[in-house]
C-alpha positions as CSV (number, residue, x, y, z in Angstrom):
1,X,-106.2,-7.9,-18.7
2,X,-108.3,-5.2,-20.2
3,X,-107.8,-3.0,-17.1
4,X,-104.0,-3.3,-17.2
5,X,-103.6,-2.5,-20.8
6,X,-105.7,0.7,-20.7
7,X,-103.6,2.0,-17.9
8,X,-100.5,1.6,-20.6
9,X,-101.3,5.2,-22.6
10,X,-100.4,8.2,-20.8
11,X,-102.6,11.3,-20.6
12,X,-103.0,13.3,-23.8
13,X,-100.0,15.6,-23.9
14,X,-98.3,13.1,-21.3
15,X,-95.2,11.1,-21.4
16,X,-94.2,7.5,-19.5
17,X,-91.5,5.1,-19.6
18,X,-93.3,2.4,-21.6
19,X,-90.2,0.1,-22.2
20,X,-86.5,-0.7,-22.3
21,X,-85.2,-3.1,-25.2
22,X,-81.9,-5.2,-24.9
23,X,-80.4,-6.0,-28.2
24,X,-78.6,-9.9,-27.8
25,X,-77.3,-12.2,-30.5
26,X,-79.0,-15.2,-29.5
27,X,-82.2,-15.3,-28.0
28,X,-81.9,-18.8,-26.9
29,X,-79.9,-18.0,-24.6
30,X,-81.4,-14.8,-23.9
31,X,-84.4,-16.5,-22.9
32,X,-82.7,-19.5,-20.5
33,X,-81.1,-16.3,-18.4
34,X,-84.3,-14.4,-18.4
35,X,-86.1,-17.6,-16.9
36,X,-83.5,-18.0,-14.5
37,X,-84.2,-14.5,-12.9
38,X,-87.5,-15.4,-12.4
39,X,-89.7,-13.8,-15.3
40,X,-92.0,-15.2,-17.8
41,X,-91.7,-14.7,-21.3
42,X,-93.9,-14.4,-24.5
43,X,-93.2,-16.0,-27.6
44,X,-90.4,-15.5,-30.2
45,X,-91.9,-13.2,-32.6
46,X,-90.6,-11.9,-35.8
47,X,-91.6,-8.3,-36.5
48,X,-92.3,-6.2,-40.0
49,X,-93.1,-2.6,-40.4
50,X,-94.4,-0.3,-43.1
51,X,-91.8,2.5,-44.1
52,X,-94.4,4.6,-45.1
53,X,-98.4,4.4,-44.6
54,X,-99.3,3.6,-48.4
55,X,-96.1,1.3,-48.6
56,X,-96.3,-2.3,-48.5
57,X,-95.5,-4.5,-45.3
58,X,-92.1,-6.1,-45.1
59,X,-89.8,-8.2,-43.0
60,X,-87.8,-6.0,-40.2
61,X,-85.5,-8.3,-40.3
62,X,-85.5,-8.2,-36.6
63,X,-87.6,-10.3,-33.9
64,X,-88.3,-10.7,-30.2
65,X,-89.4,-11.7,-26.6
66,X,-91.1,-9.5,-24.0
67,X,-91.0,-9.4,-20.3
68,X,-94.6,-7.6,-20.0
69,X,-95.2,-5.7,-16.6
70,X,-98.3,-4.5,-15.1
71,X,-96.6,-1.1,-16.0
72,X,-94.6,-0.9,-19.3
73,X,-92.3,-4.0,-20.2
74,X,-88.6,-5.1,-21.1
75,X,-87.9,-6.5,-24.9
76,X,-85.5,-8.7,-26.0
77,X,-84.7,-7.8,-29.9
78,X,-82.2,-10.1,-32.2
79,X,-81.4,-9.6,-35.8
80,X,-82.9,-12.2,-37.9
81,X,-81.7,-11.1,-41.7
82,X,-79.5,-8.0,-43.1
83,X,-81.9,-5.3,-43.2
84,X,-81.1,-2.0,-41.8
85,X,-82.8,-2.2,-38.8
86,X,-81.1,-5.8,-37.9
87,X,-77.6,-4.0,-38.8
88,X,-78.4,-1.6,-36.6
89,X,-78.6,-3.5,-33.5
90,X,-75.1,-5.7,-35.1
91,X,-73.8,-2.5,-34.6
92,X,-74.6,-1.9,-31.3
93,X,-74.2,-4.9,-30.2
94,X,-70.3,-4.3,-31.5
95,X,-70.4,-1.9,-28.8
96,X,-71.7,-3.9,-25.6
97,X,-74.2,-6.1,-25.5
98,X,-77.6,-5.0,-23.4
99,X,-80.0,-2.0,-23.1
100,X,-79.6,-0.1,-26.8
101,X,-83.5,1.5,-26.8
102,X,-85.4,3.6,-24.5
103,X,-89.0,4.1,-25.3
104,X,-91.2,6.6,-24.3
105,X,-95.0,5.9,-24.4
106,X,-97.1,8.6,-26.0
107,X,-100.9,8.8,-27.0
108,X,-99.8,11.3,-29.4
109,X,-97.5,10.2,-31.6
110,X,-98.0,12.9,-34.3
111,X,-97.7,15.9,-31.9
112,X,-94.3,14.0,-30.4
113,X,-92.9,13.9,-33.9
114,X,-93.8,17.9,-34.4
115,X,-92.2,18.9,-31.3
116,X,-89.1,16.5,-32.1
117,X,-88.7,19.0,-35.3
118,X,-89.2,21.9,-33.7
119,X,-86.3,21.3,-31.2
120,X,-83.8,20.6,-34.2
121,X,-83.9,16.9,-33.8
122,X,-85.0,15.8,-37.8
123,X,-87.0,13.1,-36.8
124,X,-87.6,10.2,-39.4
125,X,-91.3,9.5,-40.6
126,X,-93.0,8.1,-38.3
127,X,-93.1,4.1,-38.9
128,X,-95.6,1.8,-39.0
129,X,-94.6,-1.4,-37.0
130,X,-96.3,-4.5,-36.3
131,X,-95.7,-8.1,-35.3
132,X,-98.2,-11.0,-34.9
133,X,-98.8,-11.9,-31.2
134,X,-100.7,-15.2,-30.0
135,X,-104.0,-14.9,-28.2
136,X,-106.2,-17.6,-26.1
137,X,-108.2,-17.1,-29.5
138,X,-105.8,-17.8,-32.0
139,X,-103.2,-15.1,-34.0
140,X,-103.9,-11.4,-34.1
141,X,-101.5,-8.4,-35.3
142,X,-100.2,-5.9,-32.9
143,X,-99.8,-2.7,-34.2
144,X,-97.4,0.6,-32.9
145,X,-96.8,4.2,-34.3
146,X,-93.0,4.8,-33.8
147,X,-91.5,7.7,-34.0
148,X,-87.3,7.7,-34.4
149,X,-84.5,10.1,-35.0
150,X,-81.2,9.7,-37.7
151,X,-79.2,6.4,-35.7
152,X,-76.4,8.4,-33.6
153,X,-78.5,11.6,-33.2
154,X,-78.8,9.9,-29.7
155,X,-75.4,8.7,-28.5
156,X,-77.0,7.0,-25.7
157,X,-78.8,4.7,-28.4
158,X,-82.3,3.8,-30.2
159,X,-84.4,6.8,-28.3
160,X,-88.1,6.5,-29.7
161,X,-91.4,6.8,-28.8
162,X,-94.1,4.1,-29.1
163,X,-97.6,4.8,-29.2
164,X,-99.6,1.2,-28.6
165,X,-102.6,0.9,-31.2
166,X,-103.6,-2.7,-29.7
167,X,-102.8,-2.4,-26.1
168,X,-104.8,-5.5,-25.1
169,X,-102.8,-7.7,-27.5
170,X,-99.8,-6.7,-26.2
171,X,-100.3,-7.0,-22.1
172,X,-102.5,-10.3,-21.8
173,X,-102.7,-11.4,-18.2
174,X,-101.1,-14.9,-18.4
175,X,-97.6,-13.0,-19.3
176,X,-98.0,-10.8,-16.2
177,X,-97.2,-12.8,-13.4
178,X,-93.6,-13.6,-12.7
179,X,-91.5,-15.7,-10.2
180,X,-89.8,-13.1,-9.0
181,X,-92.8,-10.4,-8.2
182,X,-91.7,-7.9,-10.9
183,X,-94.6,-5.5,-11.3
184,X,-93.4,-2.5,-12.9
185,X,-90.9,-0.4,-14.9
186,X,-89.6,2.3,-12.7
187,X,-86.4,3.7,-14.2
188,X,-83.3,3.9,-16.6
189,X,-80.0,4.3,-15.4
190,X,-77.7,5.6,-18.0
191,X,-73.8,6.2,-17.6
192,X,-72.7,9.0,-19.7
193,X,-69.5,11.6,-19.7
194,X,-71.5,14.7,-18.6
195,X,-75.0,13.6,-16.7
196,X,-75.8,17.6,-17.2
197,X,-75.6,18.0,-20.6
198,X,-77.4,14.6,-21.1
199,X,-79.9,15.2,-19.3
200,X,-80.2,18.8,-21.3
201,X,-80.6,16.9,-24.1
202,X,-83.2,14.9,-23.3
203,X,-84.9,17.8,-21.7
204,X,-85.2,18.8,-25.3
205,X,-85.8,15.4,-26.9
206,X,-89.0,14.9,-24.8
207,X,-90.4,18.6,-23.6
208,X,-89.5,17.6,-19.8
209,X,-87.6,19.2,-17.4
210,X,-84.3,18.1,-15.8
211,X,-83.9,18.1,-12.1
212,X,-80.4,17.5,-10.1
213,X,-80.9,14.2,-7.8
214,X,-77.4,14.5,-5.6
215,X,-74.4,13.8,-8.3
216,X,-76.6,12.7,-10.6
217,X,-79.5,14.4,-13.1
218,X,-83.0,13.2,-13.3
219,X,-85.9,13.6,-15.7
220,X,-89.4,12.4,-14.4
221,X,-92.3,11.4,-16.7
222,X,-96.1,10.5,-15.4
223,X,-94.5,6.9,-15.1
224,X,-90.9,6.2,-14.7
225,X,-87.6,8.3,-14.9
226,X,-84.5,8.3,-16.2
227,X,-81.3,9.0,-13.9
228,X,-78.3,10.1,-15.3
229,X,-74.8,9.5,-13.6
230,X,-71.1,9.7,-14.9
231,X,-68.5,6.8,-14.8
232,X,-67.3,7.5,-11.2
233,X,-70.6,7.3,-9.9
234,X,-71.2,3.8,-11.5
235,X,-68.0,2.4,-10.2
236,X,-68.8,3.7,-6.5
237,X,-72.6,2.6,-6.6
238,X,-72.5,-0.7,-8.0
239,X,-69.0,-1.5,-8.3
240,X,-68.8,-2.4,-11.7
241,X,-67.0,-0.5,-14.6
242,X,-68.8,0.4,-17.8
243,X,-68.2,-1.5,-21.0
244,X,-68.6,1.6,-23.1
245,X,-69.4,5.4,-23.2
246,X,-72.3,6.3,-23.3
247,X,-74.0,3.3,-21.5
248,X,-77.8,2.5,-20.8
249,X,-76.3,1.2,-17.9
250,X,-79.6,-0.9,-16.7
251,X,-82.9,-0.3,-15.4
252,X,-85.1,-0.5,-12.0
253,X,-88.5,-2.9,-11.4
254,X,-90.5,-2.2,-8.9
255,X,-91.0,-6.1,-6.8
256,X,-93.9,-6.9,-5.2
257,X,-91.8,-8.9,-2.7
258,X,-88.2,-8.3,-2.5
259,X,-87.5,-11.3,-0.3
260,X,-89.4,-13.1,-3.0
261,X,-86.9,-11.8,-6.0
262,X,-83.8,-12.7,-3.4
263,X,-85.3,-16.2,-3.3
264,X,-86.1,-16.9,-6.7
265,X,-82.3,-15.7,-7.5
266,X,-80.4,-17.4,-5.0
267,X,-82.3,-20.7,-5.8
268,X,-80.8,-20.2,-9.4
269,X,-77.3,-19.4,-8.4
270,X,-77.8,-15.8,-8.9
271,X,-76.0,-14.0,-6.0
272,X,-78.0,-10.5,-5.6
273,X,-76.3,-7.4,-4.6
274,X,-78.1,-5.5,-1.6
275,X,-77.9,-1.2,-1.8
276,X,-78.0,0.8,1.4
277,X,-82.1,1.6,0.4
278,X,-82.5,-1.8,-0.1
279,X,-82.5,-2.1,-3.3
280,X,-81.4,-5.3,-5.2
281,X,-79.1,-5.1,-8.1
282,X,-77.8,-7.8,-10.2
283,X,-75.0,-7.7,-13.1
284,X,-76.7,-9.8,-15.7
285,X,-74.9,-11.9,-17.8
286,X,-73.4,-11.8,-21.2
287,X,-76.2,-13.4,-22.9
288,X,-78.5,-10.3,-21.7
289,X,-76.0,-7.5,-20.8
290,X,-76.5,-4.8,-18.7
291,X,-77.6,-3.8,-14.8
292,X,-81.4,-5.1,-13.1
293,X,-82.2,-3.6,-9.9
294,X,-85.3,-4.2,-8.0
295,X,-87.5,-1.9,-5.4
296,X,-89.8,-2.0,-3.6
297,X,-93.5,-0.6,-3.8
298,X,-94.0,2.9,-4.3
299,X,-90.6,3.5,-3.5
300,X,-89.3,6.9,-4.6
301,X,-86.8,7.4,-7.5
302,X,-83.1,6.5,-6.4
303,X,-81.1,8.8,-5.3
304,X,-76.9,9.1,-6.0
């Protein structure tokens, strides 16, 4: 456990792709899809946060259920109460249902938030967050530095960064194994009107540089990328229409055995989708939103 954990922080100065969040209305039935694709899930936990450092802890209003990874993770967040934070993801959710949050791991959370001003992006205080977690030795808080912008400064969504205090809390080893041989977060796939000019952006939002990949754009970090294609490129890849624009369209998992993720599916009624690299994809449904595809090993970023 410990040894997976400490491999969560990037390098000082570093960025990775520490996790995706889905925002769903009910995470009952959130949870029966996710278990049907083959992952193990923590417990349903309600989350508070400190709006400044002196300030007292309160209710987020919001809670969740994680799919942790030997690299990074997925959440699963649901309002709980009318607090901002819970209308936000209402709001959202207004829009489509599925991947709202891309969050960038950091060791640095302080610098991030400097060079977030510098680049004319206004970033909020950084905030406080914590939730309590269950351990083989009882309850224990897990604690983050997060680090947001104004809501709509990204179109794409909640773009944050997340600097883990209690790493070891978070990624205990009985949540790591999973039916379907998911090991990793890989990538992001978002569906926007102009993948340049996205991909600009985020160039500035995170200090990294942009890179075409075919008729798409790319930005790499030290773990996991983001891919950026247009409307016509999700239609002719995965044959499905986006719900909305822009669209965190889904996200990539590097499989340990891809026969394995085929079986576990098809035993559930889950029909997988096979790419010409071999890829998997699957359209999740309603109760989860968005696109899943699985790789294999070590296999490079996809290419469009």
């Amino acid at each position: 456990m410990h040894d997976v954990a400490d491999q969560q922080l990037p390098p000082a100065g570093k960025l990775c792709l520490d996790h995706v969040a889905h925002f769903v209305p009910e995470v009952d039935a959130a949870s029966d899809a996710l278990t049907r694709l083959g992952f193990t899930l923590t417990p349903f936990s309600p989350q508070s946060h400190r709006l400044q450092p002196d300030s007292p802890l309160v209710p987020a209003g919001t809670g969740n259920r994680c799919v942790m990874l030997s690299a990074g993770y997925l959440e699963f967040l649901t309002p709980l109460a009318d607090t901002p934070i819970a209308g936000q993801l209402r709001t959202a959710m207004g829009r489509y249902v599925g991947v709202h949050l891309i969050a960038f791991g950091t060791s640095q959370a302080q610098s991030d938030h400097a060079r977030l001003t510098q680049a004319g992006f206004s970033p909020l205080d950084a905030v406080a967050l914590q939730r309590q977690i269950e351990t083989l030795q009882g309850m224990d808080t897990a604690r983050f530095t997060v680090v947001r912008v104004l809501p709509g400064t990204m179109a794409e969504g909640r773009i944050q960064y997340c600097q883990h205090l209690t790493p070891r809390l978070v990624w205990q080893s009985r949540w790591l194994e999973h039916p379907n041989g998911a090991t990793g977060l890989t990538g992001v796939l978002l569906c926007v009107a102009d993948p340049r000019e996205a991909a600009q952006r985020y160039a500035r939002f995170t200090g990294l540089t942009p890179q075409p990949n075919g008729n798409a754009w790319r930005i790499d970090t030290v773990r996991g990328y983001l891919a950026f294609i247009d409307s016509a490129l999700c239609r002719s890849t995965f044959g499905v229409e986006p719900p909305s624009l822009p669209w965190i369209a889904g996200y990539t998992l590097e499989c340990s055995d891809l026969s394995r993720a085929r079986d576990v599916l098809q035993r559930n009624g889950i029909a997988p989708n096979a790419l010409p690299d071999k890829r998997l994809f699957v359209e999740l449904p309603p109760a989860l939103g968005s696109l899943l595809l699985f790789e294999p090993a070590r296999s490079a970023p996809i290419s469009f």
